[in-house]
Backbone as CSV, one residue per row, in Angstrom:
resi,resn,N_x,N_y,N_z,CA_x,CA_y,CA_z,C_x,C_y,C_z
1,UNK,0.826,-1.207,0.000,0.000,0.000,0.000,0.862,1.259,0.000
2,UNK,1.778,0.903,0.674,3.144,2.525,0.896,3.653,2.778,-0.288
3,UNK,4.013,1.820,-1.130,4.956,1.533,-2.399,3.831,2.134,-3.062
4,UNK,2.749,1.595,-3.533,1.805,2.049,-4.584,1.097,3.436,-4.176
5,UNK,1.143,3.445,-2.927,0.036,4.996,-2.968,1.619,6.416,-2.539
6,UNK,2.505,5.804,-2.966,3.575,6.783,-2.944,4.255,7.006,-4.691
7,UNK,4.293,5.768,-5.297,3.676,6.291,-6.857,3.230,6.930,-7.309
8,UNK,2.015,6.824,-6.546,0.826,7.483,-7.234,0.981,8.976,-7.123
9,UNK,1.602,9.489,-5.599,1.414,10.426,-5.330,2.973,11.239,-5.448
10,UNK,3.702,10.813,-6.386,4.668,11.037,-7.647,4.375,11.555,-8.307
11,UNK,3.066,10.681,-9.225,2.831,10.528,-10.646,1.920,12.411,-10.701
12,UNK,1.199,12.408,-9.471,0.175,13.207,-9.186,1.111,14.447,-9.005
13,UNK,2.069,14.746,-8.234,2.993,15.921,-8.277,3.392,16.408,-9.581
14,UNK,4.242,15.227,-10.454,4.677,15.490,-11.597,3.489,16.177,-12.152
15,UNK,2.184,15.371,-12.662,1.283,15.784,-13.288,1.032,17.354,-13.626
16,UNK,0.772,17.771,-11.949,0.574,19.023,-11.853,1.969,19.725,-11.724
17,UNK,2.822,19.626,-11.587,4.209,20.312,-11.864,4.218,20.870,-13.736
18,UNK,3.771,19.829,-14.335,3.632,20.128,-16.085,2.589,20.769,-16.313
19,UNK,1.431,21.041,-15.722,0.106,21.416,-15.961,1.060,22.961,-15.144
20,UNK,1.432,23.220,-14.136,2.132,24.245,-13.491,2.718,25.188,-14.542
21,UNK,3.595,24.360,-15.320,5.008,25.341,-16.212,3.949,25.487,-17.504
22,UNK,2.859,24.972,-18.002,2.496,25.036,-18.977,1.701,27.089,-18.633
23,UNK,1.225,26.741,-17.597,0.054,28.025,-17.071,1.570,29.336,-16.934
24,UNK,2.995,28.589,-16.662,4.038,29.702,-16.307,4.014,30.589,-17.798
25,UNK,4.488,29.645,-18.362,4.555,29.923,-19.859,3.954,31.141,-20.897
26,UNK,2.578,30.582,-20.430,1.381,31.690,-20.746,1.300,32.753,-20.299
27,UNK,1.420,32.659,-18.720,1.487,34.417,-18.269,3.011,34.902,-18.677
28,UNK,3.944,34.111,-18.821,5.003,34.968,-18.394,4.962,35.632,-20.339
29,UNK,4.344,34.685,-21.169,3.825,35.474,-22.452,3.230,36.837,-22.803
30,UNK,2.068,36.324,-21.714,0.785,37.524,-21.836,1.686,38.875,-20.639
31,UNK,2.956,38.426,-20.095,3.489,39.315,-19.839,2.419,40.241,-18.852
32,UNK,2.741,41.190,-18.236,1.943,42.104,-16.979,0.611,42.856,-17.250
33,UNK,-0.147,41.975,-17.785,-1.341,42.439,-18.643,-2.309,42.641,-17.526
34,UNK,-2.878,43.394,-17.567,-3.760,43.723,-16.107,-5.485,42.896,-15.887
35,UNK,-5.404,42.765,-17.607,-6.744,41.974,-18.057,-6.629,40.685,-17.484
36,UNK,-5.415,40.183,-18.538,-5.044,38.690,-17.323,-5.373,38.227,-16.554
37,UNK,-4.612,39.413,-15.504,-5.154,38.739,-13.832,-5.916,39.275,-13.087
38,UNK,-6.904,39.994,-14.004,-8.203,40.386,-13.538,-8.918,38.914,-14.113
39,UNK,-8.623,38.100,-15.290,-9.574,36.578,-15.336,-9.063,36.117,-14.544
40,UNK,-7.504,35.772,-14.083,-7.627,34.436,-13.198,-8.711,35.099,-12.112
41,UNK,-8.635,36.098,-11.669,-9.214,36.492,-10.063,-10.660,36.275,-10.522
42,UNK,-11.193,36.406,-11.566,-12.629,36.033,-12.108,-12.840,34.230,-11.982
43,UNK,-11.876,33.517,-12.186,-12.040,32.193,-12.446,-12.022,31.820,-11.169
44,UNK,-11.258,32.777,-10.086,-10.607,32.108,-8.290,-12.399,32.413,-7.986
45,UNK,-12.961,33.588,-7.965,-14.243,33.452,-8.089,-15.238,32.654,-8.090
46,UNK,-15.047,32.184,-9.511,-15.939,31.195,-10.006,-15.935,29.752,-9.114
47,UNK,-14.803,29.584,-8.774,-14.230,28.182,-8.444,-14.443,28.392,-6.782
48,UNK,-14.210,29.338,-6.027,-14.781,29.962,-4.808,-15.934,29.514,-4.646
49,UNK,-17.101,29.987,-5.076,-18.512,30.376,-5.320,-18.704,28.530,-5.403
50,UNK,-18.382,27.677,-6.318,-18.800,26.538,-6.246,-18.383,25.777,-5.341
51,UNK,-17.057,25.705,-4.865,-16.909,25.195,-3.610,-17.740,25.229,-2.760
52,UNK,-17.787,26.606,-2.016,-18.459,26.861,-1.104,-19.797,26.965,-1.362
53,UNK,-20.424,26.551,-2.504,-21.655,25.919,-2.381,-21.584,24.536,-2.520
54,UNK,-20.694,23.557,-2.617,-20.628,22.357,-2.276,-20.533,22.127,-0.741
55,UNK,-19.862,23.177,0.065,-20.149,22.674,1.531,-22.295,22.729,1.729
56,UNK,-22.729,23.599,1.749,-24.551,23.416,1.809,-25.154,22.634,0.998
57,UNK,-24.407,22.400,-0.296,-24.981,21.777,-1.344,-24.193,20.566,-1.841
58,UNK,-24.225,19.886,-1.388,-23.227,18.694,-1.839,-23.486,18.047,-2.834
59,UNK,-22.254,18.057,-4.082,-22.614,17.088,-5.237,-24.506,18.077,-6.295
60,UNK,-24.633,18.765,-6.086,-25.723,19.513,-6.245,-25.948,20.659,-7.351
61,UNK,-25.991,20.280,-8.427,-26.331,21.147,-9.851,-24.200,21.111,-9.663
62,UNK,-24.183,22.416,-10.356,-22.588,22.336,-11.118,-21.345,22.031,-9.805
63,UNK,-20.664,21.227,-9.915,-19.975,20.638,-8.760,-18.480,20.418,-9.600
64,UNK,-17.098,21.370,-8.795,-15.745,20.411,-9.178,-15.163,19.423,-8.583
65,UNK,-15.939,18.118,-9.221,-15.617,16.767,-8.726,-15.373,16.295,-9.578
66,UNK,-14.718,14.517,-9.583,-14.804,13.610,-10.686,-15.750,13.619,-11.439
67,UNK,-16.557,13.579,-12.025,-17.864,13.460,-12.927,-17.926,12.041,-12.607
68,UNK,-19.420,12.177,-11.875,-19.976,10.330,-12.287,-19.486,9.391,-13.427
69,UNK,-19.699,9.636,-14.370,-19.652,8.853,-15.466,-17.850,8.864,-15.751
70,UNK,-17.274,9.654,-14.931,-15.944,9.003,-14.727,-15.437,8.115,-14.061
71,UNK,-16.347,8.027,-13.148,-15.980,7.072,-11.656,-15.680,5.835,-11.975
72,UNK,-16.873,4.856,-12.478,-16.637,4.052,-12.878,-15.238,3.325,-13.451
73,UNK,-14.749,3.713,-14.712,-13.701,3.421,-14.975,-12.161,3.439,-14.127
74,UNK,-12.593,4.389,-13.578,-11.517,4.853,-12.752,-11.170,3.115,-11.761
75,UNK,-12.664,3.496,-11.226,-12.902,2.247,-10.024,-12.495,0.539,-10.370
76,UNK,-12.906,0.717,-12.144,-12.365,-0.549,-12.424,-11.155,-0.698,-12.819
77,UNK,-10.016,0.334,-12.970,-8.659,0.104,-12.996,-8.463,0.092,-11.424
78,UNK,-8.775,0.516,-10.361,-8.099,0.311,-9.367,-8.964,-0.842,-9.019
79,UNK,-9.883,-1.667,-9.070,-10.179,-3.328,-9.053,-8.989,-4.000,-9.443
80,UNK,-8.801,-3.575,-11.102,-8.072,-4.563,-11.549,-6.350,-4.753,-10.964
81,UNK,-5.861,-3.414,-10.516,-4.742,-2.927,-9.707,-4.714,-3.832,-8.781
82,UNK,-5.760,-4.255,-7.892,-5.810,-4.968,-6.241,-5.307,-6.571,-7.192
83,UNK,-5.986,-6.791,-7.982,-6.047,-8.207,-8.686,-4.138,-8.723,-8.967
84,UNK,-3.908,-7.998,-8.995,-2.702,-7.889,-9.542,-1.809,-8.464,-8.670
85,UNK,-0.853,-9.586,-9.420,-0.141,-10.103,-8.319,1.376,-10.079,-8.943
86,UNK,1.665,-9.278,-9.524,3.164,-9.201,-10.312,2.990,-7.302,-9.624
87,UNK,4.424,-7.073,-8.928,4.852,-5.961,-8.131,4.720,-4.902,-10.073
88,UNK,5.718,-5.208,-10.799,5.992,-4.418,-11.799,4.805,-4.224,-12.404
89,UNK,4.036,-4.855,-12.627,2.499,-5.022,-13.496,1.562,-3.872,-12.363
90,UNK,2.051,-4.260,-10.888,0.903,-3.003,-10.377,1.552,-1.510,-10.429
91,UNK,2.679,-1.441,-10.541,3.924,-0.221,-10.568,3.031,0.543,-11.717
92,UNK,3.776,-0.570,-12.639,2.442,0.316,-13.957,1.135,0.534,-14.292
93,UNK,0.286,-0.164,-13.912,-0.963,0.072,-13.317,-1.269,1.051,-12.394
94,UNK,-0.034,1.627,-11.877,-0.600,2.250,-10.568,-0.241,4.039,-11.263
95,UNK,0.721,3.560,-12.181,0.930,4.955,-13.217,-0.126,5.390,-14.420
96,UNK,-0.481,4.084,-14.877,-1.733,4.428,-15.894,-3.199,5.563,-15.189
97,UNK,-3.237,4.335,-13.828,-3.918,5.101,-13.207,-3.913,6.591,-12.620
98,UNK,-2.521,6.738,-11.904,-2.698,8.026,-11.511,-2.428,9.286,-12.501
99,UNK,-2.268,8.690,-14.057,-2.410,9.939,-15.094,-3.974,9.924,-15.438
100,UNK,-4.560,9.288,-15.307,-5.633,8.751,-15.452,-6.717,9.999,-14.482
101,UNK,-6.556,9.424,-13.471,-7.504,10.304,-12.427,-6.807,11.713,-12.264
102,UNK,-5.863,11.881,-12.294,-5.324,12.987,-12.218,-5.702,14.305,-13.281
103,UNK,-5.842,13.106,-14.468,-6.402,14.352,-15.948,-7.341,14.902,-15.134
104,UNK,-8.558,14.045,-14.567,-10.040,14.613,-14.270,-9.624,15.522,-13.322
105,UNK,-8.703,15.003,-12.211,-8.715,16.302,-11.213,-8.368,17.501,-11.693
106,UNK,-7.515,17.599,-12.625,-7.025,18.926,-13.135,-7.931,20.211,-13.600
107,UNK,-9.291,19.108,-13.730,-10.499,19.721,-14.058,-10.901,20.545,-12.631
108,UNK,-10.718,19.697,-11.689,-11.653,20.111,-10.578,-10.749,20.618,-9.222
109,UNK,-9.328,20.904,-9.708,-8.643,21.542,-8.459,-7.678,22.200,-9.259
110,UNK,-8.026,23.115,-10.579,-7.293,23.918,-10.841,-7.056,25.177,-10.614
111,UNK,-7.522,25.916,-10.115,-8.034,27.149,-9.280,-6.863,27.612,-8.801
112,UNK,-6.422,26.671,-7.897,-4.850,26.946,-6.821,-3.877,26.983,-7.464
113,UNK,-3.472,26.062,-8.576,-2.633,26.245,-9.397,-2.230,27.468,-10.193
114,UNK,-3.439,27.660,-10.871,-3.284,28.549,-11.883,-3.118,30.081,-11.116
115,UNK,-4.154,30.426,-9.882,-3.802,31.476,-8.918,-2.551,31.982,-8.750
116,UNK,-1.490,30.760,-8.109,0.008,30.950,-7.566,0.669,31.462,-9.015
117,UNK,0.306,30.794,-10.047,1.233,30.981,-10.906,1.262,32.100,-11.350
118,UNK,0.093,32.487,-11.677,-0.226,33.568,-11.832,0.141,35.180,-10.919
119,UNK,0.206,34.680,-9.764,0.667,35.239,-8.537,2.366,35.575,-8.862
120,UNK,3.102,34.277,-9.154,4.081,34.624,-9.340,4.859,35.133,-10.385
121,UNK,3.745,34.904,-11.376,4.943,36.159,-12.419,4.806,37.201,-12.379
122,UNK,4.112,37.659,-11.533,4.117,38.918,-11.297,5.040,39.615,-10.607
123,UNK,5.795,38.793,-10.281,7.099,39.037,-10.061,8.362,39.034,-11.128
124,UNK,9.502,39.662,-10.696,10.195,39.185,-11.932,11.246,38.288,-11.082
125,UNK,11.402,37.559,-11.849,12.457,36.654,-11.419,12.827,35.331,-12.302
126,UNK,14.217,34.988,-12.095,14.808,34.237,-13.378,14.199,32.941,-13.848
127,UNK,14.353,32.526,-15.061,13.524,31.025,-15.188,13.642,30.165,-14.386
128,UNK,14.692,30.100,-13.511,15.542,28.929,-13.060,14.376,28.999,-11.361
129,UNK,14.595,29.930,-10.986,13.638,30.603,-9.787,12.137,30.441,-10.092
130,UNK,11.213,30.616,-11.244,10.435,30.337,-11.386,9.820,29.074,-11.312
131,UNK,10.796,27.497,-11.678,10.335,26.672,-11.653,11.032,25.980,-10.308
132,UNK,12.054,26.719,-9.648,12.218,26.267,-8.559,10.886,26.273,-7.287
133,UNK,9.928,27.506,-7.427,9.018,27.662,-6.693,7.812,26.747,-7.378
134,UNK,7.691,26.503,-8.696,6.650,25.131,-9.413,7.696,24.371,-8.485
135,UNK,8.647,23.679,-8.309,8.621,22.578,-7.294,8.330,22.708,-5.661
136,UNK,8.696,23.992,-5.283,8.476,24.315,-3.787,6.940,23.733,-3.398
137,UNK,6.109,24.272,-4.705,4.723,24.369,-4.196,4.164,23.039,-4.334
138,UNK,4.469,21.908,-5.367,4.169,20.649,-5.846,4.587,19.607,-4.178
139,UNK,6.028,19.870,-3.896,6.175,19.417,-2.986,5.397,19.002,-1.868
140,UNK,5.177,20.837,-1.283,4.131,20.964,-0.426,2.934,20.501,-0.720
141,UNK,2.488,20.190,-2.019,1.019,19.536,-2.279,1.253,18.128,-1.964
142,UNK,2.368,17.481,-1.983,2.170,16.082,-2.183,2.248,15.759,-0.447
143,UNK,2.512,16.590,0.482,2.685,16.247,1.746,1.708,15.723,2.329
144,UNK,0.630,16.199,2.500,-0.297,15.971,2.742,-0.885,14.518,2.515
145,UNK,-0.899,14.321,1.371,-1.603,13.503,0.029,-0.162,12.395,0.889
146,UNK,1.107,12.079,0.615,1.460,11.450,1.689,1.374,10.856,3.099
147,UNK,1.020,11.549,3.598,0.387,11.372,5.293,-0.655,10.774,5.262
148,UNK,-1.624,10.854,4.034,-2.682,10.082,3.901,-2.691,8.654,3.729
149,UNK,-1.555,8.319,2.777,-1.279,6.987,2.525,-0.634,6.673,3.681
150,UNK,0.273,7.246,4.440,1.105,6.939,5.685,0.247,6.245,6.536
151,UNK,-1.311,6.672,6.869,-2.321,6.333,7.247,-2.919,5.368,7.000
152,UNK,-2.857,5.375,6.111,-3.839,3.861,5.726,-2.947,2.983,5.662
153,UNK,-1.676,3.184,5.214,-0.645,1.959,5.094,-0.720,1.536,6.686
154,UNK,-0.567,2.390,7.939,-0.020,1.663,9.391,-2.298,1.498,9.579
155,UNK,-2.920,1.779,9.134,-4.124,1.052,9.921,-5.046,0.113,8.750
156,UNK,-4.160,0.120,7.796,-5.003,-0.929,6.709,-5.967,-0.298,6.307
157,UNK,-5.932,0.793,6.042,-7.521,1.241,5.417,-8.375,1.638,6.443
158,UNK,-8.411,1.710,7.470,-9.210,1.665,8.765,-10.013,2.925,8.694
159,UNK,-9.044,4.140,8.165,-9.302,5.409,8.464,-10.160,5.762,7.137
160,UNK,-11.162,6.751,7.317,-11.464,6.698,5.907,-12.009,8.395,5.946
161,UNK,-11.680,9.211,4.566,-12.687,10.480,4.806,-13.818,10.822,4.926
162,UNK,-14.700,11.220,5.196,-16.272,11.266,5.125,-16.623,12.001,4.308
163,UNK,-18.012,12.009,3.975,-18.226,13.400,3.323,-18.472,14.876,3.830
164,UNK,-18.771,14.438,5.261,-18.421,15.934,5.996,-17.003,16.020,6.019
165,UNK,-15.918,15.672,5.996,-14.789,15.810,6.135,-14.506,16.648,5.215
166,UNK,-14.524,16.158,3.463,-14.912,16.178,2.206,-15.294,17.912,1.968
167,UNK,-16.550,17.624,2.606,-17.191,19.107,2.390,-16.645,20.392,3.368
168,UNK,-15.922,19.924,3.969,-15.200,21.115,5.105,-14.312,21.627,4.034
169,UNK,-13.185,20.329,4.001,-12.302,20.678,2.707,-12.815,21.570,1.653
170,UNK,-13.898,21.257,1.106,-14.609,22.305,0.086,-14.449,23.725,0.424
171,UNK,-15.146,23.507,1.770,-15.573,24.980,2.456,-13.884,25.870,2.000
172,UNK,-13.114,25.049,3.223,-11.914,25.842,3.071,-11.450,26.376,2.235
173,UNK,-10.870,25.556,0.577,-10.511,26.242,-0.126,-11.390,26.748,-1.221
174,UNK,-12.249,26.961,-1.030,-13.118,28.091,-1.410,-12.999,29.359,-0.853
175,UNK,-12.804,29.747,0.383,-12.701,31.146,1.128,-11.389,31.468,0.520
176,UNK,-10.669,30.236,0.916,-9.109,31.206,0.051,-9.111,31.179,-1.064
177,UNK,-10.100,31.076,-2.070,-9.811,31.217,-3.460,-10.728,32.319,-3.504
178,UNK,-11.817,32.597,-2.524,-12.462,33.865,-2.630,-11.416,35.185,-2.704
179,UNK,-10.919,35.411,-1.458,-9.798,36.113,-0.924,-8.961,36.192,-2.051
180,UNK,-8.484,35.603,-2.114,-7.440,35.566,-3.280,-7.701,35.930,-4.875
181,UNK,-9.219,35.785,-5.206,-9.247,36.157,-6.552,-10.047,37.606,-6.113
182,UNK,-10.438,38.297,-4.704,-10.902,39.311,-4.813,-9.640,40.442,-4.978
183,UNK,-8.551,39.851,-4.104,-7.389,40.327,-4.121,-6.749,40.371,-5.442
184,UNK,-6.954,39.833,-6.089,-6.063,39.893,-8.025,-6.769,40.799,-8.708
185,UNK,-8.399,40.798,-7.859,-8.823,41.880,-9.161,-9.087,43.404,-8.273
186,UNK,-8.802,43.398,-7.138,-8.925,44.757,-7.077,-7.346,45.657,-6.745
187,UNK,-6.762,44.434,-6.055,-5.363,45.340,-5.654,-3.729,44.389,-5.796
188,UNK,-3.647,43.477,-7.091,-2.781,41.922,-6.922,-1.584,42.698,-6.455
189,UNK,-1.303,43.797,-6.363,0.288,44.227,-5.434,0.275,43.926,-4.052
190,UNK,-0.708,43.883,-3.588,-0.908,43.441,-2.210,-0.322,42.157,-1.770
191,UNK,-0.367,41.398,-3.139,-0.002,39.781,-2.097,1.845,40.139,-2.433
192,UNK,2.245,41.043,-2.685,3.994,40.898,-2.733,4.302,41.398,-1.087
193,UNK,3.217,41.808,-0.277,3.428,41.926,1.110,3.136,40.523,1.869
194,UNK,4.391,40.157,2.971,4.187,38.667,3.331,3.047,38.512,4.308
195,UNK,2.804,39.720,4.890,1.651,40.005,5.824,0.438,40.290,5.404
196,UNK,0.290,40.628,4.062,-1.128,40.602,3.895,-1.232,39.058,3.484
197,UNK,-0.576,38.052,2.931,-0.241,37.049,2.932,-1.077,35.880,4.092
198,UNK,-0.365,36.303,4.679,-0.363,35.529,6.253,-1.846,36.056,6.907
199,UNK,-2.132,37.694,7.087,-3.056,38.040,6.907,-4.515,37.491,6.350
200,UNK,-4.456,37.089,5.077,-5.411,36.201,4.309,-5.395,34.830,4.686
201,UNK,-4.531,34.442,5.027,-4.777,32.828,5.407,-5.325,32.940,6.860
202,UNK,-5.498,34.079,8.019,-5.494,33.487,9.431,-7.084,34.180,8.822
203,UNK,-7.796,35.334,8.406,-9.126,35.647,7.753,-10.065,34.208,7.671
204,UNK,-9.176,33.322,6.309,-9.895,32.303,6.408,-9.859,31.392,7.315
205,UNK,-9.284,31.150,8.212,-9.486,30.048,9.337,-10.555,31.021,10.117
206,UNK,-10.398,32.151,10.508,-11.358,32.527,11.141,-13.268,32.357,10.678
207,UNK,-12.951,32.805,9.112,-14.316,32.845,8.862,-14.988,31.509,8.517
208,UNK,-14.236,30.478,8.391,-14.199,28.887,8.086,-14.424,28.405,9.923
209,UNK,-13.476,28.648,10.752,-14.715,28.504,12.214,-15.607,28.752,12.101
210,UNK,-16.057,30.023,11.923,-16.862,30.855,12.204,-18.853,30.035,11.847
211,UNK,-18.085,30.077,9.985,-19.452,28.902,9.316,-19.414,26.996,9.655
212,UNK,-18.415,26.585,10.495,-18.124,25.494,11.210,-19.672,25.762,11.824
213,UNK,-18.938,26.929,12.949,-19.742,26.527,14.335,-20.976,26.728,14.451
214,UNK,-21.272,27.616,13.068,-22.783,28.459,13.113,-23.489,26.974,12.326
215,UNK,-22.895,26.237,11.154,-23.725,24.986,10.938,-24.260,24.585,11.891
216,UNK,-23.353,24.149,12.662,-23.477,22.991,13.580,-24.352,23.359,14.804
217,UNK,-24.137,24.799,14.505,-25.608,25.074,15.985,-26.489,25.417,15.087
218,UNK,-26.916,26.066,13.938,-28.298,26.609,13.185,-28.871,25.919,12.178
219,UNK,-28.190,25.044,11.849,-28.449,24.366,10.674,-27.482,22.901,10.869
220,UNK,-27.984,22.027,12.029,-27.564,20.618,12.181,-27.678,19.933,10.783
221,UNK,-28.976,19.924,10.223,-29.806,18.741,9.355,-29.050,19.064,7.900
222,UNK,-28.018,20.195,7.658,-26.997,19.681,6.632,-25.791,18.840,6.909
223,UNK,-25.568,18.953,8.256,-24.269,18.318,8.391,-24.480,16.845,8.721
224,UNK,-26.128,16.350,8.854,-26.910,15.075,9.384,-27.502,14.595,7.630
225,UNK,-27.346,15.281,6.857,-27.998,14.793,5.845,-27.370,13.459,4.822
């Protein structure tokens, strides 16, 4: 389980590391265009707005998830993955797969990506520096996504996410993609300060308690549904 869900979560860094330099590319093209990153902050928006109607509304009219009619397939390469009793045969199986699911996610957790990148050419700084921070940030994505498998590898699967879990997650990065694309389109010099920075991230933990605690006392029968 360690071996294969640490593959995977390789295959899944790389993925988005190339999907990363492809989005560098483009802005550092479209060069300091103000239109630009007035869309990404329109798209952090867009992608905001649906999140955080996936925490009240789960799975519910337009949603960035797998698409049903993706699931399936998905589910039957990782069947056929478990079936598998040759180490090299699941190695590669376990790569088909994670380019596989990964395309779809790119659909449905591109928001953050394209934000930072966007974020950062707005800076100037050398090619070499540019894709040093596409790895800083890939890194830090895969940590997480590690600890997870770390998890299930020492309890066998035991642990599992919920869909309230699921939908918190939603909640969260939705506020910071709010924040963040309100910030690109009214003032993006602001985030070259590390404190408005830091600033915006402690905002959203606050206001992410805040709709925690008010669910859970005013509105139980979404978080029971």
């Amino acid at each position: 389980m360690l071996l294969i869900g640490s593959i995977f979560i390789f295959f899944s860094g790389l993925i988005y590391f190339l999907f990363m330099a492809a989005w560098l590319n483009f802005f550092i093209l479209s060069g300091n265009i103000v239109i630009i990153t007035a869309i990404a902050g329109i798209i952090a928006l867009a992608v905001a707005g649906i999140n955080i109607k996936d925490y009240f509304f789960f799975s519910k009219g337009v949603s960035l998830s797998i698409p049903e009619d993706a699931k399936p397939k998905l589910f039957e390469h990782m069947r056929n993955l478990i079936k598998s009793t040759s180490i090299p045969s699941m190695i590669a199986g376990t790569v088909v797969l994670a380019i596989a699911a990964n395309t779809y996610e790119l659909l449905c957790t591109a928001g953050f990506p394209m934000v930072f990148t966007r974020i950062l050419t707005l800076h100037k700084l050398t090619s070499a520096q540019y894709y040093l921070y596409l790895l800083l940030y890939n890194f830090i994505y895969v940590i997480p996504l590690f600890l997870i498998v770390l998890i299930f590898s020492v309890t066998l699967g035991a642990k599992k996410l919920t869909e309230w879990q699921g939908r918190k997650l939603k909640l969260l990065s939705g506020l910071m993609m709010l924040l963040l694309g309100l910030v690109l389109i009214i003032k993006p010099a602001l985030l070259n300060n590390v404190f408005v920075a830091f600033g915006l991230l402690a905002s959203v933990l606050v206001i992410f308690t805040a709709i925690i605690f008010l669910t859970r006392r005013y509105l139980p029968n979404i978080i029971n549904r």
